[in-house]
N, C-alpha and C positions, 0 to 999 in steps of 0.2 A: 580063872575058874568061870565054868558057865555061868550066865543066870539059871538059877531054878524052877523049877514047875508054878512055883507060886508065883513069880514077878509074872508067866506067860499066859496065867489063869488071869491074873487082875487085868490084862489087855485083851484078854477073850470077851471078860464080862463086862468090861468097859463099852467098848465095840460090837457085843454081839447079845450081851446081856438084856435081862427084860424090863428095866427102866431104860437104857440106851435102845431100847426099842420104841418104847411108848411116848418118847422125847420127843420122836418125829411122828409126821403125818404115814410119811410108808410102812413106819415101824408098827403102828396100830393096823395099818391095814396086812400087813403079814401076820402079828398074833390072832387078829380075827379069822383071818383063813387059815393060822395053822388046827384054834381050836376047833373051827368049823367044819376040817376036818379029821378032828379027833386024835390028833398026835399025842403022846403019854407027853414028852419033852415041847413043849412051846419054845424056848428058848434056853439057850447054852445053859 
């Protein structure tokens, strides 16, 4: 059986999520530009 949507969610947010963003130095500077450009979704 495959894995599920849920095992391939927790690797999304693991990896793409917005603590695994604010973790690094790039990842602050992406949330700041995504807000700075007004996007509804910041991250996953």
């Amino acid at each position: 059986m495959l894995p599920g949507a849920k095992t391939r969610n927790k690797k999304r947010k693991r990896t793409h999520g917005f603590l695994a963003r604010k973790s690094k130095k790039g990842g602050k500077k992406v949330i700041k530009r995504r807000i700075k450009k007004g996007r509804k979704r910041i991250t996953v």
